[in-house]
MOPAC internal coordinates of N, CA, C and O (Angstrom, degrees):
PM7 1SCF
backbone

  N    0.0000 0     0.00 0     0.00 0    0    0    0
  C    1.4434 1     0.00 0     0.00 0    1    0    0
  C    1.5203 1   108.77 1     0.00 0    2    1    0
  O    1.2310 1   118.11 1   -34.35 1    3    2    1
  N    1.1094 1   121.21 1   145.65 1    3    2    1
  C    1.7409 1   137.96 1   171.66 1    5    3    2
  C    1.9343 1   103.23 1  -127.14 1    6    5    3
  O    1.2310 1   139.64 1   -35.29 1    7    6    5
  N    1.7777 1    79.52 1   144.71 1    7    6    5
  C    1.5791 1    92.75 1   159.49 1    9    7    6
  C    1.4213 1   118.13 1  -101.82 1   10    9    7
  O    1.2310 1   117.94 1   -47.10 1   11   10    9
  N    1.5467 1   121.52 1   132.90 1   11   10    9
  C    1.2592 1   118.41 1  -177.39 1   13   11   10
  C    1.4982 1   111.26 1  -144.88 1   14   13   11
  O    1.2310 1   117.26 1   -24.70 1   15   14   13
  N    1.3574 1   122.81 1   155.30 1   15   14   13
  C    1.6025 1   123.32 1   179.80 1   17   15   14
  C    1.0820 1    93.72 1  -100.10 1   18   17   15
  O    1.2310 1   132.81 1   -41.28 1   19   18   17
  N    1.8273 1    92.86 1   138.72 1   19   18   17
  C    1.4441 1   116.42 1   173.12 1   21   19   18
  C    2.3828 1   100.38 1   -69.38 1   22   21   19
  O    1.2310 1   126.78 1   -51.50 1   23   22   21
  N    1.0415 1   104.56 1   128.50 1   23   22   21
  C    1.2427 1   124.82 1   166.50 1   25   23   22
  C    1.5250 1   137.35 1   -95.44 1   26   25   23
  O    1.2310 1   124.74 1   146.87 1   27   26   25
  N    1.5066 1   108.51 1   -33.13 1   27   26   25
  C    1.2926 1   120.92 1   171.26 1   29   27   26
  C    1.0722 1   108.89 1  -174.19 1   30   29   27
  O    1.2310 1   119.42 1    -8.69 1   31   30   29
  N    1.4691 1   118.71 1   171.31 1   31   30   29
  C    2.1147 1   129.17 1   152.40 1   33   31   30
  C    1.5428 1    92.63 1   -77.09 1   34   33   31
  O    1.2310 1   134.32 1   -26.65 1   35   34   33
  N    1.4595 1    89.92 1   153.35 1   35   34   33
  C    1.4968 1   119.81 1   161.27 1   37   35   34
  C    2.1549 1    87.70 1  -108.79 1   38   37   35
  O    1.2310 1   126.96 1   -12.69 1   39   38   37
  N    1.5489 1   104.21 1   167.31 1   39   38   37
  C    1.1716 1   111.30 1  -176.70 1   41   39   38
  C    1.7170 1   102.64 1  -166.41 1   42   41   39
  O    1.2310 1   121.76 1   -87.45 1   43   42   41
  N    1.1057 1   114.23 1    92.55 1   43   42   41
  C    1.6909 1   118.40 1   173.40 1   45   43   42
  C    1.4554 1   107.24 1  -136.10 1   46   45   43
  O    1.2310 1   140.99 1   -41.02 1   47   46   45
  N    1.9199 1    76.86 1   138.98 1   47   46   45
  C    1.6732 1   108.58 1  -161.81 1   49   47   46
  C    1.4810 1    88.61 1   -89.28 1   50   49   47
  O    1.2310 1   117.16 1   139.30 1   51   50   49
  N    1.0817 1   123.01 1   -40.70 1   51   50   49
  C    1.6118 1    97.54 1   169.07 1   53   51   50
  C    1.1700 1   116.14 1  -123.45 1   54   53   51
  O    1.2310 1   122.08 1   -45.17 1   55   54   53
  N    1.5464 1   113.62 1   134.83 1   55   54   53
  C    1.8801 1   122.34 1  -172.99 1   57   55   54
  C    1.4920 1   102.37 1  -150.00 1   58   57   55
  O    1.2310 1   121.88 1   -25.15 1   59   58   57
  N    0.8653 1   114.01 1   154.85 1   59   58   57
  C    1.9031 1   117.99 1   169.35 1   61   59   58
  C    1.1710 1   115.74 1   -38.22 1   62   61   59
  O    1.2310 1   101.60 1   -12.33 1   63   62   61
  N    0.9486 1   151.16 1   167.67 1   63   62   61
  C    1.7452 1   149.47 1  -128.94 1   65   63   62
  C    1.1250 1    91.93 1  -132.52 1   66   65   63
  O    1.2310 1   114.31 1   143.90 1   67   66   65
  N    1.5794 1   128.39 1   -36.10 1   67   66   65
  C    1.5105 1   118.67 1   173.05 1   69   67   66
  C    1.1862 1   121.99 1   -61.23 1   70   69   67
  O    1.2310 1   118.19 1   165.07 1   71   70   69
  N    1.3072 1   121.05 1   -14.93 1   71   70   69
  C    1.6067 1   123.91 1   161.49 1   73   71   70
  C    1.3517 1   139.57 1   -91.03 1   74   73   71
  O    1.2310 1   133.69 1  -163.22 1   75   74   73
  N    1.2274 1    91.15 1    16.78 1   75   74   73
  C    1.5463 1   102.52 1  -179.95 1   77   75   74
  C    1.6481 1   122.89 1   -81.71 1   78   77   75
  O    1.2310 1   124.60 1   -45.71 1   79   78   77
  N    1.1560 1   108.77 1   134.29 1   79   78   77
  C    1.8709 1   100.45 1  -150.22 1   81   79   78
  C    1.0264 1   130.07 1    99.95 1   82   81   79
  O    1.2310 1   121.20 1   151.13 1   83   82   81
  N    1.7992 1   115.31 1   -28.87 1   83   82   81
  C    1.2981 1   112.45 1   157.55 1   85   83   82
  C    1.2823 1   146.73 1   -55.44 1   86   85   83
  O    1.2310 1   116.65 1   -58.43 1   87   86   85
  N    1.1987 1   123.98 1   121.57 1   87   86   85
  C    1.7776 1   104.51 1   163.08 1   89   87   86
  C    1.0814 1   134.54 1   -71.60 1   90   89   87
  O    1.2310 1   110.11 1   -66.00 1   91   90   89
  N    1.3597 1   136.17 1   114.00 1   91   90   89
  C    1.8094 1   109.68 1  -170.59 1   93   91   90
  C    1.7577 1    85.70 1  -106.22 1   94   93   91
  O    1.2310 1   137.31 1    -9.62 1   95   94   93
  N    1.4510 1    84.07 1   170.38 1   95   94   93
  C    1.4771 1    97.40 1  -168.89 1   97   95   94
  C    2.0173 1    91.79 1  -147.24 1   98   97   95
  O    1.2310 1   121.06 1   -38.89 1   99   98   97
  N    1.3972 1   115.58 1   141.11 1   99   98   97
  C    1.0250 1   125.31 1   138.74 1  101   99   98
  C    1.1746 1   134.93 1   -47.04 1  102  101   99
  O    1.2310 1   112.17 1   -63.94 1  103  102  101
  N    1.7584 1   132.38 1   116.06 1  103  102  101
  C    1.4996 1   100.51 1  -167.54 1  105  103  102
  C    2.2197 1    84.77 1  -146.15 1  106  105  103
  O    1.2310 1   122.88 1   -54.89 1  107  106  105
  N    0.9084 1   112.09 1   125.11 1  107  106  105
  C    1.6515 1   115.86 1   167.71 1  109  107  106
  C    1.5408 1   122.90 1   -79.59 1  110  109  107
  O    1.2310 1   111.46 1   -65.39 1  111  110  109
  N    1.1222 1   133.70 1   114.61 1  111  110  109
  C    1.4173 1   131.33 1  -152.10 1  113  111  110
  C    1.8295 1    85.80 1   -81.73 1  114  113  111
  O    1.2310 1   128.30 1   -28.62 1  115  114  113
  N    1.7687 1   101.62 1   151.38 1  115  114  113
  C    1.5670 1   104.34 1   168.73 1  117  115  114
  C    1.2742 1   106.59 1  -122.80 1  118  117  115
  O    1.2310 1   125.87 1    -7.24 1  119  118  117
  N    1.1128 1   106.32 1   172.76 1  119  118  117
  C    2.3873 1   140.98 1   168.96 1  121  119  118
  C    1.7451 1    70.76 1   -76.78 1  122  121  119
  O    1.2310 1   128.18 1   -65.86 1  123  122  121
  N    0.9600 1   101.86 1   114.14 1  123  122  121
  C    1.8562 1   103.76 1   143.70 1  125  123  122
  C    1.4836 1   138.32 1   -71.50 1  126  125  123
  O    1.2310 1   135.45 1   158.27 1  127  126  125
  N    1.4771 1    87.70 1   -21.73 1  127  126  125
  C    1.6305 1   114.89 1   166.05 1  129  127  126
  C    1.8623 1    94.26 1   -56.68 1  130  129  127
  O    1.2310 1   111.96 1    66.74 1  131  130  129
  N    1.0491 1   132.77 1  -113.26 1  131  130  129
  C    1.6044 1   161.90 1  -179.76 1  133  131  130
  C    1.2744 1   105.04 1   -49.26 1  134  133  131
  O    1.2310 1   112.29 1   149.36 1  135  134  133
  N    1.4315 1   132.15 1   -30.64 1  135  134  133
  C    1.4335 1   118.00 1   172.67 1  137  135  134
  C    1.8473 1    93.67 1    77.07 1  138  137  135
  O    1.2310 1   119.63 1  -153.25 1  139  138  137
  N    1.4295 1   118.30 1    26.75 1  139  138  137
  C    1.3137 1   126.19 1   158.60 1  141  139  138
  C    1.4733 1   135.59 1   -70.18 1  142  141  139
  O    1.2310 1   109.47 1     6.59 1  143  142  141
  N    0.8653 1   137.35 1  -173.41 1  143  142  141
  C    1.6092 1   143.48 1   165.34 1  145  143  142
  C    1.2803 1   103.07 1   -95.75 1  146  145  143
  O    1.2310 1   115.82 1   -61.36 1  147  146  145
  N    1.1055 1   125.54 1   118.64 1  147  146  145
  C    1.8552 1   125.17 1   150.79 1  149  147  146
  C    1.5980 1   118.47 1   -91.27 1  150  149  147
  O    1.2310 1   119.85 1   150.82 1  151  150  149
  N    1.4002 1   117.90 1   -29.18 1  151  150  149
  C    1.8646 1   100.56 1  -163.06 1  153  151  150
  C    1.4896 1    80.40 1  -158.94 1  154  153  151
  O    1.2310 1   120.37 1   -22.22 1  155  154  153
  N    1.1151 1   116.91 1   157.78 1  155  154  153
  C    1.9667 1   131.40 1   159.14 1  157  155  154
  C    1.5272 1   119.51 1   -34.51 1  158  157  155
  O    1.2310 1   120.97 1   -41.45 1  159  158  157
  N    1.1758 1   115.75 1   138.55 1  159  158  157
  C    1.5823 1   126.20 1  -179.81 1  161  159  158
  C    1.6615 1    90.39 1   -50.58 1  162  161  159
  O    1.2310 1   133.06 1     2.56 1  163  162  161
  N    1.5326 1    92.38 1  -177.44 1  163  162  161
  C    1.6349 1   107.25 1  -157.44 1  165  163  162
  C    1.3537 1    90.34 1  -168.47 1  166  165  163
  O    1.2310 1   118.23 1   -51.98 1  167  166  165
  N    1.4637 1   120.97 1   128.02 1  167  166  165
  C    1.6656 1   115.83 1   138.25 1  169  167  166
  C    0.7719 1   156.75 1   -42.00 1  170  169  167
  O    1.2310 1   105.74 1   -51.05 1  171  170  169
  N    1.0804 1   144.06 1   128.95 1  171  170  169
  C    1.8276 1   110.13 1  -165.46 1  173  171  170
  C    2.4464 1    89.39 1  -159.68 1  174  173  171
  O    1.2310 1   129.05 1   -46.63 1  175  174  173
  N    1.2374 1   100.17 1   133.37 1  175  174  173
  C    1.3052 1   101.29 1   173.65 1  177  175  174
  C    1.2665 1   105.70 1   -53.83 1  178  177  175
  O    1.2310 1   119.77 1   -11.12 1  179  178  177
  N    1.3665 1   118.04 1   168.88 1  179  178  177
  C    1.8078 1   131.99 1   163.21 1  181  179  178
  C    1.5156 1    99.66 1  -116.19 1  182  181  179
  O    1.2310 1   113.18 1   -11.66 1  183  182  181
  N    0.7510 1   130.50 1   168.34 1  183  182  181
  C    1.6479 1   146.04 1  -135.31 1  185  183  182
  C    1.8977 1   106.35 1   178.91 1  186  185  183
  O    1.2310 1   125.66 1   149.65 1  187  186  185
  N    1.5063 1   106.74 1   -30.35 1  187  186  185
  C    1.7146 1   117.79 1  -165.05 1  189  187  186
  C    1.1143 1   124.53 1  -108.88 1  190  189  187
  O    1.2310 1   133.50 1   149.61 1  191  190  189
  N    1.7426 1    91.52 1   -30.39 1  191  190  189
  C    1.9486 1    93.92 1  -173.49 1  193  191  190
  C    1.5774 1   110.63 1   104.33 1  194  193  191
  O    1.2310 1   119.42 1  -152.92 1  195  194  193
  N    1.5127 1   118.70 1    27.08 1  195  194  193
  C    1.3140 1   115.59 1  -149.26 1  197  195  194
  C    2.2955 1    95.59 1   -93.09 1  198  197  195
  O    1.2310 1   123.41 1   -13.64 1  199  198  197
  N    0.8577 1   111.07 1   166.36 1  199  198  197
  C    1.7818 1   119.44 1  -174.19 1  201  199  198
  C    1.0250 1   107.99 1  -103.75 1  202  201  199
  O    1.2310 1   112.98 1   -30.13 1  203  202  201
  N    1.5877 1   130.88 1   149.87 1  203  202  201
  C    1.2277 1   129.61 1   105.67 1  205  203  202
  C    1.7942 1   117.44 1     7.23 1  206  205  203
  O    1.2310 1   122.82 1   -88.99 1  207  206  205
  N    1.3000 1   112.20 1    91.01 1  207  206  205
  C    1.6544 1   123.67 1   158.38 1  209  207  206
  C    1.4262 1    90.48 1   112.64 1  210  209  207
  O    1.2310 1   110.35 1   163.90 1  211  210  209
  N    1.2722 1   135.74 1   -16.10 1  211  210  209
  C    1.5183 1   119.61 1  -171.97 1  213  211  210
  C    1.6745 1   108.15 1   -73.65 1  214  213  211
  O    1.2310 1   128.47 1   -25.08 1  215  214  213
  N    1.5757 1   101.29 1   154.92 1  215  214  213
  C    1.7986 1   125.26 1   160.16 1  217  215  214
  C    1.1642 1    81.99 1   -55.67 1  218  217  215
  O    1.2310 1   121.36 1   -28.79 1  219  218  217
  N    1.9023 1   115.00 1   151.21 1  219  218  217
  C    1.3347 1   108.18 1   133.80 1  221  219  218
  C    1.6021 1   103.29 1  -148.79 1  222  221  219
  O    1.2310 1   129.80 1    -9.45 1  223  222  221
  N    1.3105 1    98.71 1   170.55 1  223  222  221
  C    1.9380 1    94.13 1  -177.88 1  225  223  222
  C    2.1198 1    98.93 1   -90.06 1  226  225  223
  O    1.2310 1   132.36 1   -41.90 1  227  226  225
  N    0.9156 1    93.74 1   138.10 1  227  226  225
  C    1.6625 1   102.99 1   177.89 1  229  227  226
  C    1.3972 1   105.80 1   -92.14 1  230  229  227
  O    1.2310 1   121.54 1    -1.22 1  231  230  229
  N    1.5196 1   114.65 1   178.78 1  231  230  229
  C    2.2347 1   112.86 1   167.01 1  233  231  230
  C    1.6964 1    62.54 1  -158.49 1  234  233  231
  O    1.2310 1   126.84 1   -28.03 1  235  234  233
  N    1.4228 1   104.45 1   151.97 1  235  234  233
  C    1.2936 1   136.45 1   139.77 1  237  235  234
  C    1.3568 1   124.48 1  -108.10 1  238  237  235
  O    1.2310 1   121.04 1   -14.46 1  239  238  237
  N    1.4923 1   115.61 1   165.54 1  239  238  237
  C    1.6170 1   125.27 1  -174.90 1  241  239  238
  C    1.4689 1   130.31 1    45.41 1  242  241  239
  O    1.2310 1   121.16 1    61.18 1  243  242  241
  N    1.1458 1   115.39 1  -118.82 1  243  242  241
  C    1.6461 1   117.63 1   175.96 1  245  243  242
  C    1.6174 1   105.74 1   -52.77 1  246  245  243
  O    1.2310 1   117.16 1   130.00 1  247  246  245
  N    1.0979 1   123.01 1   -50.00 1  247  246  245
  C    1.3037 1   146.96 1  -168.41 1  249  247  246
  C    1.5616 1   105.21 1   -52.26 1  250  249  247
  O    1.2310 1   124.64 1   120.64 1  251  250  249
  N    1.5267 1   108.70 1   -59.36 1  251  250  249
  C    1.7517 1   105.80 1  -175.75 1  253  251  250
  C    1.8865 1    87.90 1   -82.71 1  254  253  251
  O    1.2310 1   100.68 1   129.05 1  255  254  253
  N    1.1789 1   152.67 1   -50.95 1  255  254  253
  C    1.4568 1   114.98 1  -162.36 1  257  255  254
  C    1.5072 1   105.84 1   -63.84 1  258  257  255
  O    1.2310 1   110.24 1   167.20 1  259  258  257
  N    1.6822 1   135.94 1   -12.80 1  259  258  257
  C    1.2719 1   119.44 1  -165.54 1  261  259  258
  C    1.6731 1    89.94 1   -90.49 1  262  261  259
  O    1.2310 1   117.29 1   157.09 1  263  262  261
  N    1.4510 1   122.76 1   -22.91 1  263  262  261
  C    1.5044 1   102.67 1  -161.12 1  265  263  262
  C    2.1181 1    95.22 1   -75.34 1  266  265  263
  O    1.2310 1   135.69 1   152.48 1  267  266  265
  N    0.9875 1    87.25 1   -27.52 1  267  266  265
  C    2.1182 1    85.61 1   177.86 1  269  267  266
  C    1.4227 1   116.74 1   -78.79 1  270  269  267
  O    1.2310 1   121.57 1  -178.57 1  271  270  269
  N    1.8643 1   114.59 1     1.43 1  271  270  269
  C    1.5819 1   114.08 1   160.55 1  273  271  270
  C    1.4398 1    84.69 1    97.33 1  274  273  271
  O    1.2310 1    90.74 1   142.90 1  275  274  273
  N    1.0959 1   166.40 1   -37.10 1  275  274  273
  C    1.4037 1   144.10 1  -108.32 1  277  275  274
  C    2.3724 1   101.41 1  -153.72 1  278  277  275
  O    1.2310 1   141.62 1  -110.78 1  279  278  277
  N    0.5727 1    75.63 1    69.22 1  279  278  277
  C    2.2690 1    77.84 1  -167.35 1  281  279  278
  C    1.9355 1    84.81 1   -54.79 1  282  281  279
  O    1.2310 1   117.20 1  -160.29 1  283  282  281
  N    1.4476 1   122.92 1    19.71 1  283  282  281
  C    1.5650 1   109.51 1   153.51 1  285  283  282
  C    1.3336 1   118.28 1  -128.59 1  286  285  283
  O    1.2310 1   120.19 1  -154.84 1  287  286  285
  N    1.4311 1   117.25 1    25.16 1  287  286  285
  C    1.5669 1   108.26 1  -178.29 1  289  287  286
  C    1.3586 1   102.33 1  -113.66 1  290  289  287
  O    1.2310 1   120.23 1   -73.23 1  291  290  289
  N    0.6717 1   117.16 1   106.77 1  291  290  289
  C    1.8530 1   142.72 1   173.59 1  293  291  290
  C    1.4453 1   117.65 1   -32.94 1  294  293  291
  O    1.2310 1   121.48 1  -114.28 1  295  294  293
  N    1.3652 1   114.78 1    65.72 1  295  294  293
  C    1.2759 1   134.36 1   159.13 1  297  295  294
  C    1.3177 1   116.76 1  -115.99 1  298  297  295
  O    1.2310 1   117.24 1   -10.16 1  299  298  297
  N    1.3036 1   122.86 1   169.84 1  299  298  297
  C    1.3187 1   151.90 1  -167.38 1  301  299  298
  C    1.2291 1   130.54 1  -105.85 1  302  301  299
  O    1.2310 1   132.88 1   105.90 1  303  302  301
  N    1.1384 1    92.72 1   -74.10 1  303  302  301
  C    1.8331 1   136.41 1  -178.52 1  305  303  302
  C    1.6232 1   117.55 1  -122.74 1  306  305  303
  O    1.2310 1   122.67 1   -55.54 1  307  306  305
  N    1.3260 1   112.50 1   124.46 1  307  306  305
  C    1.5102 1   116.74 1  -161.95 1  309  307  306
  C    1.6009 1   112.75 1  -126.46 1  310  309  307
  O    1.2310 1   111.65 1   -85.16 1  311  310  309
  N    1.0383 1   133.33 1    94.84 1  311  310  309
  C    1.7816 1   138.67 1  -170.83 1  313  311  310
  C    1.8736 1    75.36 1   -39.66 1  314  313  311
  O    1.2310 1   119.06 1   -12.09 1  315  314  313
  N    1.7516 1   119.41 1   167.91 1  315  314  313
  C    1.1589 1   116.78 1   155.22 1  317  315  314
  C    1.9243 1    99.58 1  -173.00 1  318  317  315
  O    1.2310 1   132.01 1   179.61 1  319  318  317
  N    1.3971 1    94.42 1    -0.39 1  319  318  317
  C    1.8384 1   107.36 1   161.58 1  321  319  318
  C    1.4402 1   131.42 1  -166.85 1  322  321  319
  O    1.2310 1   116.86 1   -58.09 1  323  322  321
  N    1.1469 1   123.58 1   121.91 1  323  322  321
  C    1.6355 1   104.91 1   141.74 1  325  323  322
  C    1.1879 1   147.94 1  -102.29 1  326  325  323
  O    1.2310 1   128.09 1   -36.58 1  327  326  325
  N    1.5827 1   102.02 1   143.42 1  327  326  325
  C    1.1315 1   119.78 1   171.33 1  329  327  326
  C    1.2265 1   137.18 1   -74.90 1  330  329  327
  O    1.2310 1   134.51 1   -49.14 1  331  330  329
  N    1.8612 1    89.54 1   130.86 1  331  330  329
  C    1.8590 1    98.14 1  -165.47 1  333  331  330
  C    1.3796 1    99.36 1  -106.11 1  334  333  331
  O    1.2310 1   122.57 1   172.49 1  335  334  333
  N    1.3952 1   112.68 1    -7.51 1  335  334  333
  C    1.8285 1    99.05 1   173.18 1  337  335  334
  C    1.6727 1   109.31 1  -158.95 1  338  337  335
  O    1.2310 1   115.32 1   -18.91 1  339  338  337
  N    1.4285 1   126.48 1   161.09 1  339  338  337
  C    1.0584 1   107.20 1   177.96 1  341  339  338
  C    1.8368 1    90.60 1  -160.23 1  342  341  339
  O    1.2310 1   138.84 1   -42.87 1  343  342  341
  N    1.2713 1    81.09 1   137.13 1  343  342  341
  C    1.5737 1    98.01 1  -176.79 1  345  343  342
  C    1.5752 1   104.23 1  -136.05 1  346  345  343
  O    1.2310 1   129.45 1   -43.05 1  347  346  345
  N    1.7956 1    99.40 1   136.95 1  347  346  345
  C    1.9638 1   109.64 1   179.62 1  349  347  346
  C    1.2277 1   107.20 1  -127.97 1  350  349  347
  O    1.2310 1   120.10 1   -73.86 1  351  350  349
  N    1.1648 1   117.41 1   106.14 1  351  350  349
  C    1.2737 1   138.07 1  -165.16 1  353  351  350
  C    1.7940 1   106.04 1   -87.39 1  354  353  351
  O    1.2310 1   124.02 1   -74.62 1  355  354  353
  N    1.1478 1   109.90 1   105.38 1  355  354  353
  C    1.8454 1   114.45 1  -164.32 1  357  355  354
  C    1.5826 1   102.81 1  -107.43 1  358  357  355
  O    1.2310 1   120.10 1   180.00 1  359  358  357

């Protein structure tokens, strides 16, 4: 799992049929430390309802097609929380 801010919608009129219903959302993975940038935004479905400016928890691979029910719909990256607090205990 990764924390990342939602950044934008994605919105395509045409995509594979297994995605239909989806929300995709723009989301930039962070350093949880600094609340920095580490690597390039990423797509990732929503599943929650998550916004523009929210934390959210990410899953990649096996992980985001099982959280959408379906291990054949062609995702990646899967929204599956937000975060309302986060504490790193050193």
């Amino acid at each position: 799992m990764k924390v990342a801010k939602v950044i934008g919608n994605i919105w395509a009129t045409r995509k594979d049929e297994r995605l239909s219903g989806l929300k995709l959302l723009l989301v930039q993975p962070l350093d949880v430390r600094d609340d920095s940038t580490h690597s390039d935004p990423i797509v990732a479905a929503d599943l929650i309802g998550a916004g523009v400016g929210e934390k959210v928890i990410v899953v990649n691979g096996s992980s985001a097609r099982s959280a959408v029910n379906d291990m054949g719909t062609p995702v990646d990256a899967t929204v599956v929380g937000i975060v309302d607090d986060l504490e790193i205990i050193c």
